[in-house]
C-alpha positions as CSV (number, residue, x, y, z in Angstrom):
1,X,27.3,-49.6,57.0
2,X,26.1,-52.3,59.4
3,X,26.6,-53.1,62.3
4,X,28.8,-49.4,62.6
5,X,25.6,-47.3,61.5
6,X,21.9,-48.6,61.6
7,X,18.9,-47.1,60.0
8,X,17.5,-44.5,62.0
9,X,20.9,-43.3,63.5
10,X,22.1,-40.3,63.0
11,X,25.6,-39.0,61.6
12,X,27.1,-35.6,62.3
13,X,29.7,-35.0,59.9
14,X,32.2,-32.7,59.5
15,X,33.1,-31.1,56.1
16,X,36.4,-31.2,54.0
17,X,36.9,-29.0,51.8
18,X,38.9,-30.5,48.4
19,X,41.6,-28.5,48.6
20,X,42.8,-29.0,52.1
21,X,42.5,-33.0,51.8
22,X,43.4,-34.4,55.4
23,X,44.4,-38.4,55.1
24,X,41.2,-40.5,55.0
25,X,42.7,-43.7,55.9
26,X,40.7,-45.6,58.1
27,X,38.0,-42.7,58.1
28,X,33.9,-43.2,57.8
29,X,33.0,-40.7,55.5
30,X,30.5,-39.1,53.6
31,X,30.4,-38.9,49.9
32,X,28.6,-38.3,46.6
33,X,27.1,-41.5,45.3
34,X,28.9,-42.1,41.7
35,X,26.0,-43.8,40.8
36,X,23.3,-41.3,41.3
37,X,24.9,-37.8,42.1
38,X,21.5,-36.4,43.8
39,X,22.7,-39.2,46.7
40,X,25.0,-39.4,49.2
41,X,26.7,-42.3,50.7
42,X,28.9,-43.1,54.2
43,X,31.7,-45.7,53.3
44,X,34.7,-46.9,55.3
45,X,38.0,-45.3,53.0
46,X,40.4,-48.3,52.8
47,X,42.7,-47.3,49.8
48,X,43.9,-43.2,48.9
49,X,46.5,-43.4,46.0
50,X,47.0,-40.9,43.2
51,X,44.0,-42.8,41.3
52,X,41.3,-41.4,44.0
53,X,39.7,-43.2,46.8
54,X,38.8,-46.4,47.5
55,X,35.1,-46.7,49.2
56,X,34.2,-50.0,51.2
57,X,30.9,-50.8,53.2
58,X,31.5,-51.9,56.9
59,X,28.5,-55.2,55.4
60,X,30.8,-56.2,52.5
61,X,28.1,-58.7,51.4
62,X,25.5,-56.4,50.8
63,X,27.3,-53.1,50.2
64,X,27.5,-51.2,47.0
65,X,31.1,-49.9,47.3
66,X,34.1,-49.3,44.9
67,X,34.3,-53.3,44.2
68,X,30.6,-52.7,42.0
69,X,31.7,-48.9,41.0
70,X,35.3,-48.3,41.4
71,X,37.3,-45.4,42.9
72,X,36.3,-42.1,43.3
73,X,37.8,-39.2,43.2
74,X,38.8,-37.1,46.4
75,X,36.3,-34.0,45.5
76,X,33.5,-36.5,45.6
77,X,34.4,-36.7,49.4
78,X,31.5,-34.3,51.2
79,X,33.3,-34.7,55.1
80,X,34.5,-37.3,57.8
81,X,32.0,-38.6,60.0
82,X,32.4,-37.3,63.5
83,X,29.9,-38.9,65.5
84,X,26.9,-41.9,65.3
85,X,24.2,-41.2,67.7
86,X,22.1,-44.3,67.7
87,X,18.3,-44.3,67.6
């Protein structure tokens, strides 16, 4: 997520639950990695339509986003990221 987040900063979150889904247009959030569900990855949400969520890294050339593995689906969202204290 350069230049918004660096390595070494740290990201308070704030949890969504599914079933209360708030709009996430726009939104940094945190979410379950589709390609390795034990990780968990901060994305910019750009698209919400009824086919889930489209996930887009602030470093488009280097980011794995939803242009490698597509969109994902709004229980994969874990919260919306609050605050970036940088180190």
């Amino acid at each position: 997520m350069l230049p918004t987040i660096r390595e070494g900063d740290l990201v308070i979150y704030r949890p969504v639950r599914e079933e209360k889904h708030p709009s996430l247009h726009g939104c940094i959030v945190v979410a379950k990695d589709p390609l390795n569900s034990k990780n968990l990855i901060i994305k910019r949400v750009v698209k919400e339509d009824h086919s889930g969520i489209e996930l887009i890294g602030d470093n488009k050339e280097n980011s794995i986003d939803s242009r490698h593995f597509g969109y994902v689906h709004h229980t994969c969202i874990c919260g919306i990221v609050e605050q970036i204290i940088s180190k």
